[in-house]
N, C-alpha and C positions, 0 to 999 in steps of 0.2 A: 700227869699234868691235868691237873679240873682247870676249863676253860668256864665255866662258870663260877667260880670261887670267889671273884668280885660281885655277883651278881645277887648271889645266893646271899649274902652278907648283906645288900643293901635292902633286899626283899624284909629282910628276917626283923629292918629297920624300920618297915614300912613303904618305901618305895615301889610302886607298880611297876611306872612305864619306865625302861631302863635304856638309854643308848649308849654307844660306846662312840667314841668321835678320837682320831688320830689323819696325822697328815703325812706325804710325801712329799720332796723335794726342798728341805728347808737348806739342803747345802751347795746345791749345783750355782755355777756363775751365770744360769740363762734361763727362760723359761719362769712362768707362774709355779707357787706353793698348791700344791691340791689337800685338802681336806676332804673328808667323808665323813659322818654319823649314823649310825644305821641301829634300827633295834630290830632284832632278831625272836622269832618266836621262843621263851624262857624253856630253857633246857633242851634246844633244839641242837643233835648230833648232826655234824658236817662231818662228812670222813674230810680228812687232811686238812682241817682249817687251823690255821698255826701264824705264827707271825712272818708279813710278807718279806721279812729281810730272810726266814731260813727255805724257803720256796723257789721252785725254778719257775722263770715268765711262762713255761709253759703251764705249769701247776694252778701258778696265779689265775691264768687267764681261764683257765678253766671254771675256779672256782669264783671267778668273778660274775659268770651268768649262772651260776648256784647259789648264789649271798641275794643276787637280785630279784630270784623268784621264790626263796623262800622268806626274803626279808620283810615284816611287818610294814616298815617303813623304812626309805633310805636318802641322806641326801648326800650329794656333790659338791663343791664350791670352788674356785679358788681364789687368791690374792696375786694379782700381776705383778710380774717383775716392776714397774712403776712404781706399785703403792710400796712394796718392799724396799725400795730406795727411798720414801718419802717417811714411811714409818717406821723403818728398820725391821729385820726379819721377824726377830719374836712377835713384832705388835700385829705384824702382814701376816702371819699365821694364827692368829686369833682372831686375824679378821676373817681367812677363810674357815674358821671353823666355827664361828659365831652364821657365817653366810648357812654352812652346809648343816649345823643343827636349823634353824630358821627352814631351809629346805625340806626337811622332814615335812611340816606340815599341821605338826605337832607338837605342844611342848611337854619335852617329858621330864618325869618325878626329878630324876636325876641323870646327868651326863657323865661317862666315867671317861678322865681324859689321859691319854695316853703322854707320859713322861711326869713330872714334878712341879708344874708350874700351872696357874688355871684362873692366875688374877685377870686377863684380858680377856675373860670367858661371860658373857652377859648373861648364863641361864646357872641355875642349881646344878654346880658342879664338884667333883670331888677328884683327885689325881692319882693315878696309876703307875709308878715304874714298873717299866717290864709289861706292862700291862695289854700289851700284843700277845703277851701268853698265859695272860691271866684271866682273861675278860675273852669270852667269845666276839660279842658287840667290839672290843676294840681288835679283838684279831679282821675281825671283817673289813671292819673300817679300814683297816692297815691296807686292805687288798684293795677294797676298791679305790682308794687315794692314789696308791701306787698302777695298778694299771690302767686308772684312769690320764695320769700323769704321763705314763711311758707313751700309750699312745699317741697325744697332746705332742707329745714330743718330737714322734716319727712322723706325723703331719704338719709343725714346725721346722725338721729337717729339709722339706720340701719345698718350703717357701723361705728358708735360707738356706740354698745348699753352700757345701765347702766349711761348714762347721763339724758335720758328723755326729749332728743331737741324734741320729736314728740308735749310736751306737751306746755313747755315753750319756745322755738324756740332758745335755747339758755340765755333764758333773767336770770337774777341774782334771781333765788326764793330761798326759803329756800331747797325744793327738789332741787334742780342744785347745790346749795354750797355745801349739806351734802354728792353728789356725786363726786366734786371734791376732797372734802378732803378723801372720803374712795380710788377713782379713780386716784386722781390726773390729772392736766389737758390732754387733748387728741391735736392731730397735729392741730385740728382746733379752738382753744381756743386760743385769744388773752392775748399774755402772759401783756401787756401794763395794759388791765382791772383787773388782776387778783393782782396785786402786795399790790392793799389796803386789799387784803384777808387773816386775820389772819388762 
């Protein structure tokens, strides 16, 4: 697997500065979408950087203060469960990743965006399937959206307990519905997700 193989292609194009931008949590019922962007120094070997769905939290978390000190530049964002309900998900997730390239600080040649869609993207963008394993820059970005997110999460556990975000991060399990119906939903619960729930 070349985790460079988008990258090297865009160079060969012209393209210098390269970020990879991918987000977490575009499916859970609770909690903000996190995005990240992050361009990595070009040909730069991470042992075990892969996409953060084939990864254990532990691996992640590891490799999350590895992405941050070798990264050129990196940024964070999200989109709150609010604006997800006012904009619907895909447009809230183009908004956190329009926030977290912005974050960089930098704009770069081109952004390589993780999945197939890249029209609510406001920079020089091009799309990626798969592209957690194809793109270093998006593998990264993978990781830090997601453990930035999980985290997010186990500290919103706390200030809603009796949901159990610490365990499912929000996501729709059987424990998270049995708690919205004795609970009913909390301020951070997308009321848009919740409507197919009898």
């Amino acid at each position: 697997m070349d985790l460079w193989e988008i990258e090297r292609g865009l160079q060969r194009e012209g393209y210098k500065l390269l970020a990879g931008v991918d987000e977490a949590g575009r499916g859970p019922l609770a909690g903000p979408v996190c995005a990240a962007a992050v361009i990595l120094p070009m040909g730069l070997e991470i042992p075990g950087l892969d996409d953060s769905k084939k990864l254990s939290a532990k691996k992640r978390e590891a490799l999350f203060d590895v992405i941050g000190e070798k990264a050129v530049r990196y940024g964070i964002a999200f989109a709150t469960s609010e604006e997800i309900d006012s904009l619907n998900i895909l447009n809230a997730t183009y908004l956190a990743m329009n926030r977290a390239i912005e974050a960089l600080g930098v704009i770069p040649d081109m952004t390589v965006i993780d999945g197939n869609r890249n029209e609510g993207i406001g920079f020089q963008s091009v799309t990626a399937v798969g592209g957690d394993g194809r793109s270093a820059n998006v593998a990264a970005a993978s990781i830090l959206a997601k453990v930035t997110r999980d985290r997010l999460m186990c500290e919103l556990a706390r200030k809603y307990p009796g949901y159990g975000f610490e365990k499912h991060k929000g996501y729709g399990t059987r424990e998270h519905y049995a708690a919205l119906r004795a609970l009913g939903p909390s301020e951070i619960h997308r009321r848009t997700f919740l409507r197919k729930m009898h």
